[in-house]
Wavefront OBJ file of the C-alpha trace (Angstrom):
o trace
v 7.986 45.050 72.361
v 9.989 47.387 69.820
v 10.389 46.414 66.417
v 14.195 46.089 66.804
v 13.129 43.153 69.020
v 10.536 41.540 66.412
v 12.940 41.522 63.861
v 15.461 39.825 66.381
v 13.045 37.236 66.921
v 12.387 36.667 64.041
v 15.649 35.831 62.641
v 16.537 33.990 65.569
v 13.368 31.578 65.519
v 13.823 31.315 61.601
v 17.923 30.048 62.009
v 16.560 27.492 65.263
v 14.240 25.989 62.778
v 16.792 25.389 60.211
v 19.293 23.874 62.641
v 16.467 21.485 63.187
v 16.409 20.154 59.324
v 13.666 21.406 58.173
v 13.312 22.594 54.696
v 13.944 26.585 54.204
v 10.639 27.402 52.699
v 8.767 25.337 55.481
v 10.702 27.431 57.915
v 11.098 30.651 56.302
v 6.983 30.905 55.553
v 6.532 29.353 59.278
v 8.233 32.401 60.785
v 6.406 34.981 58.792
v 2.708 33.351 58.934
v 3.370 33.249 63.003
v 4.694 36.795 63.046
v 2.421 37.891 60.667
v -0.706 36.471 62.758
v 0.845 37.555 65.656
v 1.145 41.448 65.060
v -1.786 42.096 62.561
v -4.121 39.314 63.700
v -6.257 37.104 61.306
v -7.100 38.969 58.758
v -3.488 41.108 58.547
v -1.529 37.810 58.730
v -3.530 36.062 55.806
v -3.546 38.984 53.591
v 0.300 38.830 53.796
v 0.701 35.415 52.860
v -2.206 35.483 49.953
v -0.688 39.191 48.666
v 2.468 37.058 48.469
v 1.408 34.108 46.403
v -0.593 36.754 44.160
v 2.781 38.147 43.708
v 4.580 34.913 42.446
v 1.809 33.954 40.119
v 1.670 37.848 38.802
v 5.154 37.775 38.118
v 5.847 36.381 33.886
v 9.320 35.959 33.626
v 9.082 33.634 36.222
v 8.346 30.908 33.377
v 11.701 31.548 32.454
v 12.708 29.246 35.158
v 11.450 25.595 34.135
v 12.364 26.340 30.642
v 15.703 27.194 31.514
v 16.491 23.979 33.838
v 14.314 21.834 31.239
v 16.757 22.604 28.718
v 20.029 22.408 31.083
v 18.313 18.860 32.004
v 18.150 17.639 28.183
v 21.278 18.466 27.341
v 22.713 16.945 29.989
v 20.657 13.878 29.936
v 21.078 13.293 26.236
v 24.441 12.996 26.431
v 24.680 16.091 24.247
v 27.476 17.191 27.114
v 29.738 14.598 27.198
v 30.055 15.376 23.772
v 31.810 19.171 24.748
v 34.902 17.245 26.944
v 35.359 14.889 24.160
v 36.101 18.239 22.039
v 37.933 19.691 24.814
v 40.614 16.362 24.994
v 41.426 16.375 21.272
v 42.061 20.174 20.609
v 43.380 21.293 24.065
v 45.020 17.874 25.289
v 48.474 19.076 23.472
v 48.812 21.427 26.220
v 50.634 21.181 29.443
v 47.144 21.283 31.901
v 44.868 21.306 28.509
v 42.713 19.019 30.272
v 41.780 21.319 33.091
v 41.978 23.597 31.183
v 39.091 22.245 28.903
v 37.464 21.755 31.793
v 37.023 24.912 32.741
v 35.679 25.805 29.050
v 33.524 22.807 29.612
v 32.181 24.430 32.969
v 31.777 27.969 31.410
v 29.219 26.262 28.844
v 27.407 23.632 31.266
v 26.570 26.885 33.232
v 25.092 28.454 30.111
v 23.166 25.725 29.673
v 21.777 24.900 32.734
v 22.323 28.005 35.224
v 22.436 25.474 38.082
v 26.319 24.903 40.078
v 24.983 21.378 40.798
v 24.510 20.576 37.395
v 28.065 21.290 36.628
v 29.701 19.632 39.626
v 27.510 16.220 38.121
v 28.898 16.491 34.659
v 32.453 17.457 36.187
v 32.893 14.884 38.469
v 31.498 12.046 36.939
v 32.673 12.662 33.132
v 36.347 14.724 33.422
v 37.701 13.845 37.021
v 38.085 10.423 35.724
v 39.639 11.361 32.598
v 41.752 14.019 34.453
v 42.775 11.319 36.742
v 43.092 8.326 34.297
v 46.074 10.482 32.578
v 48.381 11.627 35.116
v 46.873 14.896 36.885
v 47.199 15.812 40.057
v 44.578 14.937 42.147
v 44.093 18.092 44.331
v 44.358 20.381 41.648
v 41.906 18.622 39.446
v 39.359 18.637 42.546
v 39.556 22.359 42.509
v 39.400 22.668 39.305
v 35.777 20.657 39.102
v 34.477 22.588 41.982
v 35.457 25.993 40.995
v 34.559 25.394 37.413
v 31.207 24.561 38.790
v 30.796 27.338 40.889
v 30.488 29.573 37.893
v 26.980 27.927 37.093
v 25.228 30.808 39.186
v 26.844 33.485 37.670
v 27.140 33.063 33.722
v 24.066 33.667 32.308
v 21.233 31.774 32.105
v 21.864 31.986 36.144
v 18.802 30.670 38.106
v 20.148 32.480 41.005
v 20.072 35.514 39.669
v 16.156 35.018 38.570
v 15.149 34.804 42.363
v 17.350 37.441 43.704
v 15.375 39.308 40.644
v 12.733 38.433 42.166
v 13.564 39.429 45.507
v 14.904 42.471 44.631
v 12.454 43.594 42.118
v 15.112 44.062 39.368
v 15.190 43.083 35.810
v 16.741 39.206 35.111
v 17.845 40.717 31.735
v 20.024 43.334 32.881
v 21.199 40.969 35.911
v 22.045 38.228 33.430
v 24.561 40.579 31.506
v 25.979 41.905 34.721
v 27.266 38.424 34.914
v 28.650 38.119 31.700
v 32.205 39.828 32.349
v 32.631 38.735 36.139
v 32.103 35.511 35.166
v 34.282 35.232 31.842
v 36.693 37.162 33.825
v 36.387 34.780 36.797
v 37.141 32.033 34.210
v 40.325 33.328 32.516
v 41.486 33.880 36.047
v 41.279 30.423 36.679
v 42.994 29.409 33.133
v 45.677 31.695 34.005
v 46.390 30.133 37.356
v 46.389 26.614 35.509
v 48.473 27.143 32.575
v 51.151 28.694 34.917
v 51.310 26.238 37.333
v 51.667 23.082 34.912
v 54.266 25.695 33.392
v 56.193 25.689 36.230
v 55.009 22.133 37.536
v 54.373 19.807 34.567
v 53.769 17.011 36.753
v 50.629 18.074 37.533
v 49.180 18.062 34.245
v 50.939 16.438 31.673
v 50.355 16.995 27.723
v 48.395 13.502 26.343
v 51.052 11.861 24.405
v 50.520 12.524 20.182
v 49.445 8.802 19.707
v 46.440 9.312 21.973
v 45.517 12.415 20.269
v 46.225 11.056 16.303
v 43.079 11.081 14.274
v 42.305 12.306 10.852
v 41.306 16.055 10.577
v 38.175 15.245 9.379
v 37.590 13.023 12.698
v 38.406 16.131 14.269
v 36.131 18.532 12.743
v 33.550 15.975 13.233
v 34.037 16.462 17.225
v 34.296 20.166 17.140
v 31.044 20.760 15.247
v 28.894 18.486 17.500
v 31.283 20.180 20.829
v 29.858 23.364 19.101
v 26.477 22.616 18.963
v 25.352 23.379 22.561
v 27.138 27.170 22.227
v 24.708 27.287 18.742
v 21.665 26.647 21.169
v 22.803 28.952 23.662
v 23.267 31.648 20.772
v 19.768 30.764 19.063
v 18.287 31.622 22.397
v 20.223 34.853 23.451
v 20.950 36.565 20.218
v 17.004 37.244 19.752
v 16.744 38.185 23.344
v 19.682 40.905 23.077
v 18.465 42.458 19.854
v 15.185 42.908 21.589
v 13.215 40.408 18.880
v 12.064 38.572 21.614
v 11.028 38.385 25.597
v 12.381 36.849 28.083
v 10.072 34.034 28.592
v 10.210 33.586 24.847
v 13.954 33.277 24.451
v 13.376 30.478 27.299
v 11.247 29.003 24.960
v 13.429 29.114 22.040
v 16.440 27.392 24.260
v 13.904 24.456 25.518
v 12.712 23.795 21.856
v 16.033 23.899 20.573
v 17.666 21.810 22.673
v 14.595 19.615 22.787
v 14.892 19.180 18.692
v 18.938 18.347 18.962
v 18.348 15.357 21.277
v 15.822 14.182 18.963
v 17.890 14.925 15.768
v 21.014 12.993 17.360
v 18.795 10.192 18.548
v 19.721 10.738 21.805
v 16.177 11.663 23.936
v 15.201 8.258 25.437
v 12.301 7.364 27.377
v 14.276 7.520 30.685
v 16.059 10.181 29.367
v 12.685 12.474 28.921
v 11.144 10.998 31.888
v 15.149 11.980 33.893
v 14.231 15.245 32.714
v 10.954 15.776 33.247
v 11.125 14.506 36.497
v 13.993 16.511 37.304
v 12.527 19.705 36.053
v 9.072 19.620 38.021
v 11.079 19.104 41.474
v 13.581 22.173 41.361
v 11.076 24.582 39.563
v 8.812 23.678 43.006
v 11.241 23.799 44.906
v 12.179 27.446 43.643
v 8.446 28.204 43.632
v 7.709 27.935 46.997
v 11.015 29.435 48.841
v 9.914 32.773 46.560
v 6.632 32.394 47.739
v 7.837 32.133 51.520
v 10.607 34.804 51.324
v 8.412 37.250 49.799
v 5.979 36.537 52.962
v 9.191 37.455 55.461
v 9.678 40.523 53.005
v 6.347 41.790 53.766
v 6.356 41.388 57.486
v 9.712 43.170 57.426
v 8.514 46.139 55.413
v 5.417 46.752 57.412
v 7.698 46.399 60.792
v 10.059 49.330 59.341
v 12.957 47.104 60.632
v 15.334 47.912 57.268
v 15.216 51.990 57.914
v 16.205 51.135 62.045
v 19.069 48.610 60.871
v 20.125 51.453 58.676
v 20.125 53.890 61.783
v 22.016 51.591 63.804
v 24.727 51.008 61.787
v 24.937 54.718 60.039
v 23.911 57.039 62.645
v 24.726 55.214 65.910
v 27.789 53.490 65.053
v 28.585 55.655 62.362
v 29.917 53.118 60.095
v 31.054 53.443 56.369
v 28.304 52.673 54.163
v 31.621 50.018 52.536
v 32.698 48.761 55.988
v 28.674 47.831 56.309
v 28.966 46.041 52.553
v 31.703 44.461 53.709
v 30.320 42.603 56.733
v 27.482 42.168 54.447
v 29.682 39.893 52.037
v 31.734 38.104 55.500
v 28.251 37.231 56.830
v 27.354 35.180 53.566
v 30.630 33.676 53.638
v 29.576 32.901 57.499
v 26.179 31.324 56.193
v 27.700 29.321 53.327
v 29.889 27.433 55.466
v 26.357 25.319 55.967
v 23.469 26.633 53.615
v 23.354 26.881 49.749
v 22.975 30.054 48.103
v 19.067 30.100 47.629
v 18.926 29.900 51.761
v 21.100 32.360 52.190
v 19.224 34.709 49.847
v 16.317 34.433 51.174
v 17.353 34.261 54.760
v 18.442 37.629 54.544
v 17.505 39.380 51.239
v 14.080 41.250 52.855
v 16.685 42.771 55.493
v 20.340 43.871 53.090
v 18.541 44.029 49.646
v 16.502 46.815 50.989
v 19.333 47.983 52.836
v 21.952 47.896 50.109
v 19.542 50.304 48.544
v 19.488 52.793 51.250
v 23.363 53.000 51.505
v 22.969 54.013 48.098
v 24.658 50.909 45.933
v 23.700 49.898 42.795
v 21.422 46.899 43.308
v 22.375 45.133 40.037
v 26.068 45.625 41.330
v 25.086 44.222 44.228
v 23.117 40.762 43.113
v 26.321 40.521 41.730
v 28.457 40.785 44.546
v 26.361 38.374 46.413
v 26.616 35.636 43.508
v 29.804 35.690 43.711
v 30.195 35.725 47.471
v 28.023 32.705 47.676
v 30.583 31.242 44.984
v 33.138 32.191 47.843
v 30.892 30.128 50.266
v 30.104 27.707 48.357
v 34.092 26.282 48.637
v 34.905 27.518 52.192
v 35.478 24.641 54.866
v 34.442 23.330 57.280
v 31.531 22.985 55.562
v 31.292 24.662 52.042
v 28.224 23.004 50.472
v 30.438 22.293 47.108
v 32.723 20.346 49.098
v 30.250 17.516 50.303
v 28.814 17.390 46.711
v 32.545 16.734 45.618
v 32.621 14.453 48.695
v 29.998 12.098 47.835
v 30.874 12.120 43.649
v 34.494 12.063 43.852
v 36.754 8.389 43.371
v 37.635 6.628 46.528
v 41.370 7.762 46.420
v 40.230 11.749 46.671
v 39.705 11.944 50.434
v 38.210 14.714 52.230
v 41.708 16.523 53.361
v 42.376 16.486 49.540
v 39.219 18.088 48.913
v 40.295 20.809 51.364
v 43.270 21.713 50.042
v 42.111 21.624 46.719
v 40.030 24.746 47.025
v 42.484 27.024 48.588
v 44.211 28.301 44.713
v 40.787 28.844 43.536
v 38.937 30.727 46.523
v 42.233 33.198 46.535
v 41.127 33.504 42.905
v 37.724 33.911 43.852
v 38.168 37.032 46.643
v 40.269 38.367 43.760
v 37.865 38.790 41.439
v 35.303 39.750 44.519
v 37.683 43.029 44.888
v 37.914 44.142 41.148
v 33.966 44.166 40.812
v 33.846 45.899 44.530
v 36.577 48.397 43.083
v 35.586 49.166 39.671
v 31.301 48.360 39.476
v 31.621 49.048 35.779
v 33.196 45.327 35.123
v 29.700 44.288 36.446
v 27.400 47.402 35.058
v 28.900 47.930 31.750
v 27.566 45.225 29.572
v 23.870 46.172 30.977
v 24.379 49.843 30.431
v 25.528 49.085 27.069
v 22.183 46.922 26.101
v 19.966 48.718 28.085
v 21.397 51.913 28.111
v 21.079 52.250 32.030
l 1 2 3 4 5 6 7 8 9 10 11 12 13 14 15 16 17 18 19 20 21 22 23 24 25 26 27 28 29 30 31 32 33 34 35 36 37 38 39 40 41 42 43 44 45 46 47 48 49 50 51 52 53 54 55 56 57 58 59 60 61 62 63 64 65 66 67 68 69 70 71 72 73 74 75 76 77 78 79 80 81 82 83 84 85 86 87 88 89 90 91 92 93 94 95 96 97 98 99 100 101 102 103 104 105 106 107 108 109 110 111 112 113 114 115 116 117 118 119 120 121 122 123 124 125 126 127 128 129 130 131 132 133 134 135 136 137 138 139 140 141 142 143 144 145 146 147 148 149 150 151 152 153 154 155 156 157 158 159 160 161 162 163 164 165 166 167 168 169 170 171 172 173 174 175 176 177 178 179 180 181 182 183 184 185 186 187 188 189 190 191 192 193 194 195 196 197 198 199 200 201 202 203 204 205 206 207 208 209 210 211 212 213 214 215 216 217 218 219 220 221 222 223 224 225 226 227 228 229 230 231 232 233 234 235 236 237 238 239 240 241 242 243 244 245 246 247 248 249 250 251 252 253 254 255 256 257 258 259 260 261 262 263 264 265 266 267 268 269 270 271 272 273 274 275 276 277 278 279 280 281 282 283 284 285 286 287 288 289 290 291 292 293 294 295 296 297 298 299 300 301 302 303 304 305 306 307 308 309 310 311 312 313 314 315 316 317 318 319 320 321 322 323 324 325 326 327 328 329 330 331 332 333 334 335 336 337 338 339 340 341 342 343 344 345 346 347 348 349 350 351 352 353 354 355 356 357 358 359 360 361 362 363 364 365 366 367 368 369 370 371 372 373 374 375 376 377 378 379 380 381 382 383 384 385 386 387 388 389 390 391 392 393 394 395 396 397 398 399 400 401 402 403 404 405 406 407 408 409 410 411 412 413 414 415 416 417 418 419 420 421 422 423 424 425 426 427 428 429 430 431 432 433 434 435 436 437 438 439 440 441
């Protein structure tokens, strides 16, 4: 049997046993035990899987990972969040759309806190779509504007997406993280933009609050900005040492945790079921994490000892003498094919040990690229039939947001979205600049 065919196989029998529920690591490691086994024998196909785990364990920023969704987790749980909107509606409610607006500020900073897009659609939906709602917005932009807001939670920086495609790809988080940095503020104003000049053109769909609703004493007002403020001080407490090179990684990580560990406690606001909440909550999606890197890294190795990257290259380069762009482009439409009914982390590791490699040997960037794919699973993330943002939006939204709503909701912002997917394709430096400029790359 060639190894054309293996790799075939392979893929096929991994995509059957996803179709069938069960969870991707299960299925992913299932695949590459079986085919490891299977063409090395006993002791080949264990020393894949062991080699693999050695890998994870062997691998120290990894720890950036629970401290990173630790401290997401006690901000959020705290309360410490809620207190950001309540900033947002006093200083941008004035506006025509200042709401959404805020929103979208309030997104941008839930993402740097937490580096998870579920953690944002949470917050959104359950503390501004009410608000948004309460006071006159419309109800389909408002949608999009939670679930797009969200979706920037695996690009801006502290991304946990971009850790395990770090991992996968054997590329420094650090440099990743700051590739984000303009895509994503970028990504961000674009959506602003589109806001402000629709309620421009359409105040009815998001009015200004009226000045008696928004009356308090400046000092009242202060009062909500500084504690608004205080997750972007944790943020900076952790990055600022890390950029200046005074401290790791996994040490920065540290600093966040503690940091936003100490302001729950200083405010009063770290419970018992709020620590527990966290805890809890930590534990599960660090394992979680843990063990789809441990089972994608398996599939890696079976792919790079069946040589199936270099004949995937042939195919498409020599045989069908393709562009090496036309080939990123089908690249990008297959994720967008994928996301219509896995997350991002499947998709990553569905196919990472076959385009990261590849991506390589067309001769792209492959910090350019992580980024390309974060935001192509953004893309995903909101595409019907069955974008995974949508159900999540599905099962938090009110009663009077129905699913066609949800739909149309999305269509502004993912035309936004493949906007901002061309300027990074067309000009890499939006995405490599901030890196080179840090790291000197």
């Amino acid at each position: 049997m060639s190894y054309e065919l293996i790799a075939t196989l392979m893929f096929s029998s991994m995509m059957l046993m996803l179709l069938t529920g069960q969870r991707v690591f299960g299925a992913i490691g299932f695949v590459a035990v079986v085919a490891a086994l299977w063409l090395w024998g006993d002791r080949g196909g264990f020393d894949i899987g062991f080699s693999a785990a050695i890998k994870v364990m062997n691998w120290y920023p990894l720890l950036t990972l629970p401290m990173f969704v630790f401290m997401g987790y006690v901000l959020s749980e705290s309360g410490i969040a809620d207190d950001l909107y309540a900033m947002f509606h006093v200083w941008f409610g004035g506006l025509r759309g200042g709401l959404a607006i805020g929103t979208i500020g309030l997104m941008v900073l839930i993402s740097a806190m937490n580096g998870l897009s579920v953690a944002g659609m949470a917050i959104g939906a359950t503390i501004a779509l009410p608000e948004l709602l309460k006071r006159g917005y419309d109800k389909r932009m408002v949608t999009g504007v939670v679930q797009a807001g969200a979706s920037l939670g695996i690009l801006v920086p502290p991304s946990v997406v971009l850790v395990l495609y770090a991992m996968i790809a054997r590329q420094p988080v650090g440099q990743l993280w700051l590739a984000g940095v303009v895509p994503g503020l970028m990504m961000a104003v674009l959506f602003v933009a589109y806001i402000a000049i629709r309620c421009r053109m359409n105040p009815a769909l998001g009015p200004a609050l009226p000045a008696a609703e928004r009356a308090m004493p400046m000092a009242q007002k202060l009062a909500l900005l500084r504690a608004g403020l205080l997750p972007i001080g944790i943020f900076a407490v952790m990055m600022v040492p890390f950029v200046n090179g005074w401290t790791s990684l996994v040490e920065s990580s540290a600093i966040g945790a503690l940091a936003a560990f100490a302001a729950a406690i200083l405010k009063r606001r770290m419970t018992r079921a709020a620590f527990e909440n966290t805890v809890r909550n930590t534990l599960g999606i660090t394992c979680m994490f843990m063990w789809i890197i441990l089972a994608a890294l398996a599939f890696g190795a079976v792919f790079d000892g069946l040589g199936a990257v270099k004949a995937i290259d042939d195919l498409f380069t020599e045989r069908l003498g393709l562009n090496p762009w036309i080939i990123l482009i089908l690249m990008q439409l297959s994720f967008i094919v994928m996301g219509t009914f896995l997350d991002d982390t499947a998709m990553l590791v569905i196919v990472a040990p076959l385009y990261v490699p590849l991506v390589g040997e067309l001769g792209f960037d492959l910090i350019w690229y992580g980024i390309l794919y974060t935001i192509t699973c953004q893309i995903a993330y909101m595409t019907p039939p069955f974008g995974y943002n949508l159900f999540l939006m599905r099962a938090m939204a009110p009663p009077e947001i129905g699913i066609t709503d949800i739909y149309r909701s999305i269509v502004p912002f993912v035309a936004v979205m493949v906007g901002a997917l061309g300027l990074v394709m067309a000009f890499p430096d939006l995405a490599l600049w901030l890196p080179g400029l840090v790291y000197g790359r």
